[in-house]
C-alpha positions, 0 to 999 in steps of 0.5 A, a space after each residue: 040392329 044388324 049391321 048391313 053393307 053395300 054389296 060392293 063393300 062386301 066385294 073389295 076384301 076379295 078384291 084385293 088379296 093378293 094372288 097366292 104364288 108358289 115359293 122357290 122349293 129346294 130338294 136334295 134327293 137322298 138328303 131330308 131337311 133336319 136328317 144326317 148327311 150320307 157318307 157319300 157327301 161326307 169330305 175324304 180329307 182332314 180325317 174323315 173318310 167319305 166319297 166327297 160327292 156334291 149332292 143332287 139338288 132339285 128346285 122348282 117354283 122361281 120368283 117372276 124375273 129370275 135370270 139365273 141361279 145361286 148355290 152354296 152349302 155353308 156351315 155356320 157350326 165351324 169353329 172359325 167364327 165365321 163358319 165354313 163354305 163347303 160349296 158355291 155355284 153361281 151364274 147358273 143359267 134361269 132354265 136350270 132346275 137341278 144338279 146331277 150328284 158328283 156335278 162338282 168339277 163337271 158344271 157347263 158353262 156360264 156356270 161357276 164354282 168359287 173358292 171355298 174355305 178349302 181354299 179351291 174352287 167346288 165342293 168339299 164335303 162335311 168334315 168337323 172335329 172329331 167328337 163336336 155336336 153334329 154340324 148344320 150344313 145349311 143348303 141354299 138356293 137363290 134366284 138371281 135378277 142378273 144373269 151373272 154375278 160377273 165373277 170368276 172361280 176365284 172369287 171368295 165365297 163372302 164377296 160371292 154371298 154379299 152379290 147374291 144376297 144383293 140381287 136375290 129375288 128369293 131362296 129356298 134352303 134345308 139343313 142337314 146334319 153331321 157329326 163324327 
């Protein structure tokens, strides 16, 4: 005997699924999840012989509530056993949704660049040791619930990531590769 259901029964799934939202995208022109950083972005110091231009990064889609934005590029490769900070932007105003390549150094206010395991606040290219597998450098954007973190540029990038993880309403992020 065939199971039969109430109309209404059959209604409820419909009901209450949840709406799709779209996810906090990140894309970095001239960079593709997975492909091998340009020397363009490459640092000009310790060796290497890049331009040491931050990169063009886009994002589209932030979570209901976002108040402002969070940047970093972070190298968990290094062999320091903690990885290596190569960038950190912050307090990013919510109406944003890009940075200009070479932007480091150059960001408008409130925005802010902290230190980074360079020891100076903005960006430093990818620069590991000669003859190493090729690094991931790990690009990450995240929508904030606070318009500022209420730091300032020398703050170190561990206490910068500890605040963003604690007020982030999402992220996005891609990996990029580079070796020498």
């Amino acid at each position: 005997m065939p199971l039969t259901l109430p109309r209404a029964l059959l209604a409820l799934p419909l009901a209450v699924l949840p709406c799709a939202t779209l996810a906090l995208e990140l894309d970095a022109p001239g960079l593709r999840d997975g492909g091998p950083i340009p020397m363009a972005h490459v640092n000009a110091t310790m060796g290497c012989t890049g331009l040491n231009i931050s990169p063009a990064l886009t994002w589209t889609n932030p979570p209901a509530g976002t108040q402002s934005f969070a940047v970093s590029i972070h190298d968990p490769d290094a062999p320091t056993g903690s990885g290596w900070w190569h960038w950190v932007v912050f307090d990013i105003p919510a109406t944003t949704r890009a940075l200009a390549a070479g932007e480091s150094g150059h960001l408008s206010a409130p925005a802010l660049e902290s230190r980074t395991d360079f020891g100076t606040p903005g960006y430093g290219g990818p620069c590991p040791p000669q003859g190493a597998a090729p690094h991931r450098y790990i690009i990450r954007i995240h929508a904030l619930d606070v318009p500022t973190l209420g730091l300032d540029a020398e703050a170190m990038p561990a206490l910068v990531g500890y605040l963003v993880n604690a007020h982030s309403l999402g992220s996005a992020s891609l990996t990029a590769l580079y070796g020498r």
